[in-house]
N, C-alpha and C positions, 0 to 999 in steps of 0.2 A: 410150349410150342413156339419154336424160333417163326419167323418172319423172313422172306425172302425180300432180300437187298433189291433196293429199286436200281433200274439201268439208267446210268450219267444221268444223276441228278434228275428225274423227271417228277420223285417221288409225289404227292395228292395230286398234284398240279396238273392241267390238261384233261381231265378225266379217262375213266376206266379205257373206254374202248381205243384212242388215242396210244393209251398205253402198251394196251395188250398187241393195237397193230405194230408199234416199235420195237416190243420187245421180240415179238415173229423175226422181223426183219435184223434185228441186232443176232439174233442167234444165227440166222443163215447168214449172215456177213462176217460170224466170229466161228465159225463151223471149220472143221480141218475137211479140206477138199482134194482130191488126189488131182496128181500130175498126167494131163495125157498121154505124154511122152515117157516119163519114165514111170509111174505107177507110185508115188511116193507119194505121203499125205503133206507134203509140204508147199502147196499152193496157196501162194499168200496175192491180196489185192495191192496192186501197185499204186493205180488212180480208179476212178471210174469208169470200171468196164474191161479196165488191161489187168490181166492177173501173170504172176512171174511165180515159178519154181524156184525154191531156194535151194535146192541139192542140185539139178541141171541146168538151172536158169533159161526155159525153156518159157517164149513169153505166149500167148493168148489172149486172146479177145474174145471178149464174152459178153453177159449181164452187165448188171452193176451192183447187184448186190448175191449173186451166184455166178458160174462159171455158166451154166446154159441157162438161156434167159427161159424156155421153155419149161425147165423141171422147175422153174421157181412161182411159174404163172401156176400151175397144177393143186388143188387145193383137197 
């Protein structure tokens, strides 16, 4: 039975629940997110909070770690 690769380096260190909240958050921040504008999954995070289209370049303001900060609160 293989073992899943720890996310950037956090491997034992920090403890369990530490980890499990970062890696939530690492997957919704590495998530393909569609474009509002054109519909393309190619919405990528620029800085914190500004997200840019790579096929229309087509910028937003949003979250910081998703495009609506609402669908990210949701549990």
């Amino acid at each position: 039975m293989t073992r899943s690769k720890s996310l950037r380096g956090l491997g034992s260190k920090y403890g369990g629940t530490l980890r499990k909240r970062y890696t939530k958050v690492f997957r919704t921040l590495k998530a393909k997110k569609e474009c509002p504008s054109c519909s393309n999954m190619r919405l990528k995070r620029v800085a914190s909070g500004i997200w840019k289209c790579a096929s229309c370049g087509y910028t937003v303001a949003g979250g910081a770690y998703d495009v609506s900060p609402a669908k990210a609160q949701q549990r």
